[in-house]
KEGU-971196 format. One record per residue (C-alpha): z, y, x. Coordinates in steps of 0.05 Angstrom, whole numbers. Each point is the difference from the previous one (the first is absolute). Layout:
// residues N
SITE       pz       py       px
SITE        Z        Y        X
...
// end
This chain:
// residues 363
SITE       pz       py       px
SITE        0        0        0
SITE      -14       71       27
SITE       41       58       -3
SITE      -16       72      -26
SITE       26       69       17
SITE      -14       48      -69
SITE      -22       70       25
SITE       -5       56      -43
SITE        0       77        9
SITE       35       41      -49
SITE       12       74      -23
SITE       34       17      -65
SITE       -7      -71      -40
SITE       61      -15      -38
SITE      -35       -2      -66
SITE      -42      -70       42
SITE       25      -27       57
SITE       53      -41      -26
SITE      -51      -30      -50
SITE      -43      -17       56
SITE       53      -34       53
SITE       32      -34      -57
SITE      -76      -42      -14
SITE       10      -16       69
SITE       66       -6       30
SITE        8      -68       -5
SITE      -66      -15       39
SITE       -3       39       59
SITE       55       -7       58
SITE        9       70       16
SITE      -15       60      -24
SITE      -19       75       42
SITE        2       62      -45
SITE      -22       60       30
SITE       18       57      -34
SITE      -41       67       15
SITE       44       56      -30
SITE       29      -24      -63
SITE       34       47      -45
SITE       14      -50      -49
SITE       48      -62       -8
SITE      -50      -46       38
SITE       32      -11       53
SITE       64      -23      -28
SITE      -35      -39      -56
SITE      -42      -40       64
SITE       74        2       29
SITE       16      -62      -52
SITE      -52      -47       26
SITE        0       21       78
SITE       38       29       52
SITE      -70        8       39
SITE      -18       77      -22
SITE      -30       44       54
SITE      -10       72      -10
SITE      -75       23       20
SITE      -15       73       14
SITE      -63       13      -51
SITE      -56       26       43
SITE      -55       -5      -50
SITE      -28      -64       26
SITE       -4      -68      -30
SITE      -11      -39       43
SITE       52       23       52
SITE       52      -13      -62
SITE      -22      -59       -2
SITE       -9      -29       66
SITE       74       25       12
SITE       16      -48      -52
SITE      -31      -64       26
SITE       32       19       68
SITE       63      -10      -29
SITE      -23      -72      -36
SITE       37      -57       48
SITE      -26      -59      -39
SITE      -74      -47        2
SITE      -32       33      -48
SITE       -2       83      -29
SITE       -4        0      -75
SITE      -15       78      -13
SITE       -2       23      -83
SITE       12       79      -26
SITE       69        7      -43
SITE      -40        6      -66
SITE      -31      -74       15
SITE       33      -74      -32
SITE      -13      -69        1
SITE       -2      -22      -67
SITE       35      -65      -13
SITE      -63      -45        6
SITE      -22       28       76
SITE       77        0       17
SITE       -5      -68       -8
SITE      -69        1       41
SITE       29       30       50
SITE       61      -37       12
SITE      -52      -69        3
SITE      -46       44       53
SITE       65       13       37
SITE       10      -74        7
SITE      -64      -22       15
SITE      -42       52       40
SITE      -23      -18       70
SITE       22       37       54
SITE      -63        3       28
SITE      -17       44      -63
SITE       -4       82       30
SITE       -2       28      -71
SITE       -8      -12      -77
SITE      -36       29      -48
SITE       31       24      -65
SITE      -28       31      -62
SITE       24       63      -15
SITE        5       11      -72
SITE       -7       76       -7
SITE       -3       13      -77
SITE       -6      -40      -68
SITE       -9       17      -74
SITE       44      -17      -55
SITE      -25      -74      -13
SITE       16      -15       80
SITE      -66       -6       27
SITE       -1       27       71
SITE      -54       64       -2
SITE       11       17       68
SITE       10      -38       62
SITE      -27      -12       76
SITE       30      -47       58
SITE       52       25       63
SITE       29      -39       54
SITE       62        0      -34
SITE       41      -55       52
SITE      -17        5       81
SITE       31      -33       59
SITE       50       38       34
SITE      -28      -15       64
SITE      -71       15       -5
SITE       25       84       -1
SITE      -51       14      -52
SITE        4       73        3
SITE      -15       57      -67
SITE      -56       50        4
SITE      -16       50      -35
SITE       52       68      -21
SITE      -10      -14      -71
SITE      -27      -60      -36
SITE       11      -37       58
SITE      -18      -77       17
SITE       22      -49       35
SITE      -44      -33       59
SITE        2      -74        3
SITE      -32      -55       41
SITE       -5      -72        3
SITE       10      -57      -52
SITE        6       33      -64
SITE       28      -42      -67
SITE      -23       30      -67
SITE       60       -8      -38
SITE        4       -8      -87
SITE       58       45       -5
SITE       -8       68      -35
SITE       48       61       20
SITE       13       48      -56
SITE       -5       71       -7
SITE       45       33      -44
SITE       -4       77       13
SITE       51       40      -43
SITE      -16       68       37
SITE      -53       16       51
SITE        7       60       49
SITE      -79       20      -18
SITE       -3       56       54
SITE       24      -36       54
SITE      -57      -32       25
SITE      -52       58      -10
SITE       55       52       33
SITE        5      -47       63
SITE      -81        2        4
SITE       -4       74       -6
SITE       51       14       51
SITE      -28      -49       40
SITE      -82       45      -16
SITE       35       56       11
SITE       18      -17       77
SITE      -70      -17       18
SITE       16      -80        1
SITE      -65      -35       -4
SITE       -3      -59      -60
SITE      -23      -67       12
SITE      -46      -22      -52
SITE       60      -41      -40
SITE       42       75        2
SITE      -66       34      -28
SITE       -3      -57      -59
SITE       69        6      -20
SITE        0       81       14
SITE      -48       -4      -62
SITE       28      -45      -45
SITE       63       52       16
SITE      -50       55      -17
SITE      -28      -39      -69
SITE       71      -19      -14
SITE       19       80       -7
SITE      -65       13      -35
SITE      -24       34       55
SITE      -63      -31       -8
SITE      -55       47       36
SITE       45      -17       63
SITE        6      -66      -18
SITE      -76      -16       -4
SITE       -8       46       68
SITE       50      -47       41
SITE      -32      -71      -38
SITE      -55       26       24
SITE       22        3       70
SITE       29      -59       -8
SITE      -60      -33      -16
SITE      -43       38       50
SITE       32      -42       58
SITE      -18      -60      -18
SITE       57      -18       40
SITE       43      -14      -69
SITE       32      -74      -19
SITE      -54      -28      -52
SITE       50       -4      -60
SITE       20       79       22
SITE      -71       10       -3
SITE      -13      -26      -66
SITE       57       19      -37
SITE       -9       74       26
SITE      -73       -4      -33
SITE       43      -15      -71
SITE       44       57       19
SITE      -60       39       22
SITE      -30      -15      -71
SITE       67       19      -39
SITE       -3       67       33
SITE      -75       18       -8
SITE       23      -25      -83
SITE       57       50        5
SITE      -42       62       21
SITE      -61      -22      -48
SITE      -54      -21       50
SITE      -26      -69      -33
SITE      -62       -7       48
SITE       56       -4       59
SITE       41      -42      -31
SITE      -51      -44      -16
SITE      -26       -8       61
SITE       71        0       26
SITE        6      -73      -34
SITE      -62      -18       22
SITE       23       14       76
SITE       50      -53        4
SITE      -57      -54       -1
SITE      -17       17       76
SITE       68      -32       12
SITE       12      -67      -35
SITE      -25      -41      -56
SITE       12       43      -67
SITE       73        5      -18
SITE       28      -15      -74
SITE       23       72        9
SITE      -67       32       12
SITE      -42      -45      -54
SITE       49       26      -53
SITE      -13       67       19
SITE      -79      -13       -2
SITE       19      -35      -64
SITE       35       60      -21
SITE      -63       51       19
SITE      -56      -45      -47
SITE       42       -5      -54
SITE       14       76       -4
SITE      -80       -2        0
SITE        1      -49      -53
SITE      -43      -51       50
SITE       40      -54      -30
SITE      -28      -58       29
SITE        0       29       78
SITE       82       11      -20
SITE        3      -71      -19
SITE      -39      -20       63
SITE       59       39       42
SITE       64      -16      -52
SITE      -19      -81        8
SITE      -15        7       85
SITE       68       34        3
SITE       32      -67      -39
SITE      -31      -40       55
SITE       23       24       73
SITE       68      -15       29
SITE       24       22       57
SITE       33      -45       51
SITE       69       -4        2
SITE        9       29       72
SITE      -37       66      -16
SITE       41       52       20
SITE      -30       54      -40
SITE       42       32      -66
SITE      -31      -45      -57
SITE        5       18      -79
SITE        1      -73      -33
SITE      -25       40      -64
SITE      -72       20       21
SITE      -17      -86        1
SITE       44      -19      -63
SITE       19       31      -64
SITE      -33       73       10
SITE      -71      -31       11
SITE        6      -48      -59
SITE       20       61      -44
SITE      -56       41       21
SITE      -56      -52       -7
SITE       33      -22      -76
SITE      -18       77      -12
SITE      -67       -8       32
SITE      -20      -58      -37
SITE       23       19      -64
SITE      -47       70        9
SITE      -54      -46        8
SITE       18      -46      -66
SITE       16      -63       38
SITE       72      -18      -34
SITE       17      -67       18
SITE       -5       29       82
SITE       40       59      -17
SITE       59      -39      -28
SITE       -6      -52       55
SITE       13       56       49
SITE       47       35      -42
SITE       46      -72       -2
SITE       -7       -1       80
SITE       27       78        6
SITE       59      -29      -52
SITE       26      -58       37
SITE       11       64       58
SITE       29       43      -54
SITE       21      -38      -66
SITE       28       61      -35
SITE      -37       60       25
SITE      -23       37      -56
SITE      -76       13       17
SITE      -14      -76        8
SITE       42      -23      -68
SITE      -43       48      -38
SITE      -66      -20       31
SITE       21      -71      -23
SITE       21       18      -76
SITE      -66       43        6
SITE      -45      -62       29
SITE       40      -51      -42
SITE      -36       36      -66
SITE      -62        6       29
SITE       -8      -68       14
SITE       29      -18      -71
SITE      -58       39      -32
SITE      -51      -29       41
SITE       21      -69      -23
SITE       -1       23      -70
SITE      -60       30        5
SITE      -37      -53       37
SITE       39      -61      -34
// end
């Protein structure tokens, strides 16, 4: 059985740190809080599950936070989470069977990070971190803000899921650090110029935003799922300040990347049925039901643009176009996603008496 060192950095989070440490307390061996500057009662809530806490002078820097953290880890492995992340009950349980029977050899494993979810639980936003490394290795943070970690070596894609469950968010944080950091002539790498816009778009400061995407973009220097999802943000802004030709072709850009993305084919979808091309929507709403993406992709992934939203959109499509029996089909597939939303229950009562009255009509 391995052990593993918990290391977290912390300012102001009594309303979710003890929530977090108590989903994993009885998992991990030790646990490393580094507090930043807290105001609040964090500290002495973290005080009832460690004695390890470690004041960190903030110097607006992530990853310096954070690598001071794993210095203090003194077991195999470094499990790192943020205080408003949990385990739920059925990855604590993962976890603790991981903990018994991962390799040493392993150098880091993979977890989903489950970001957001509507009210029926599905997951509508998540991507993948090297969420457990070996102490060892010194895998070292980059980046100021939205930092990452650098790993190496033999890699285990892992099936547990780490919850995000954000009761307050500190929105000018991030964008402040950036513009401090503009303002002193520091040149971005292409990752600080992506997430410098999707700061930017973020504030609605979307002429800006589209100028540093742009940039982005222009280096062609950019991690391939940066690069595509910044042509989705690239198309949201163009939306938000009316050009439609830009955004268009904005959606259209991402296919010099990859394959096309459920994401992007829903959006396509989107544009022809605003033109009332219904069958070209269909063509896009049924390619977006098709693609998965491997379980390893790193990239932020809404679950939504392959299931339930496409299924909705092409029962409206087909039911434009008088084909019924298609429409409900794909209205049942968006239910069994969302068996009480309010849209898809009155398609249904709607599609169950058209049906009835084509029966009736045509015995």
């Amino acid at each position: 059985m391995i052990t593993i060192s918990l290391c977290m950095i912390v300012k102001n989070e009594e309303d979710t740190i003890g929530r977090c440490l108590e989903s994993v307390q009885n998992i991990v061996d030790e646990i490393n809080i580094i507090d930043t500057g807290s105001s609040d009662n964090t500290k002495e809530i973290a005080s009832k599950y460690t004695d390890r806490i470690f004041d960190f002078e903030w110097v607006h820097d992530f990853s310096k936070a954070r690598n001071f953290a794993f210095q203090q880890a003194t077991k195999e492995f470094i499990l790192w989470l943020d205080a408003d992340d949990v385990f739920l009950e059925k990855d604590q349980r993962k976890l603790k069977l991981l903990k018994k029977e991962l390799k040493a050899s392993i150098d880091s494993v993979t977890m989903e990070y489950h970001l957001a979810a509507d009210e029926y639980g599905n997951v509508t936003m998540k991507s993948v971190r090297n969420r457990l490394v070996k102490r060892s290795n010194q895998f070292k943070w980059i980046g100021a803000v939205h930092e990452y970690l650098e790993v190496s070596g033999d890699i285990f894609t892992g099936d547990i899921a780490v919850t995000h469950k954000s009761i307050r968010h500190d929105t000018d944080r991030n964008l402040m650090i950036y513009e401090k950091q503009l303002s002193e002539g520091k040149l971005f790498t292409p990752r600080d110029l992506f997430y410098f816009a999707n700061e930017l778009r973020d504030h609605q400061q979307y002429e800006r935003a589209i100028e540093y995407y742009e940039k982005f973009l222009s280096t062609d220097k950019g991690w391939i799922e940066d690069n595509i999802s910044a042509c989705g943000r690239l198309a949201d802004c163009y939306f938000a300040v009316a050009d439609f030709k830009k955004q268009l072709e904005s959606t259209l850009r991402s296919f010099q990347y990859d394959h096309p993305r459920p994401e992007f084919c829903c959006r396509l979808g989107f544009y022809f049925l605003s033109k009332q091309n219904f069958n070209a929507a269909i063509f896009w709403y049924k390619l977006a039901t098709t693609i998965e993406l491997p379980i390893d992709n790193m990239g932020f992934k809404n679950p939504s643009y392959s299931t339930w939203l496409p299924h909705l959109q092409l029962c409206v499509c087909y039911d434009r176009i008088g084909q019924y029996e298609l429409a409900y089909k794909h209205n049942e597939e968006a239910r069994i996603y969302r068996p009480s939303d309010t849209k898809i229950l009155q398609n249904k009562k709607y599609l169950d008496s058209v049906l009835q009255k084509e029966v009736e009509t045509h015995g």
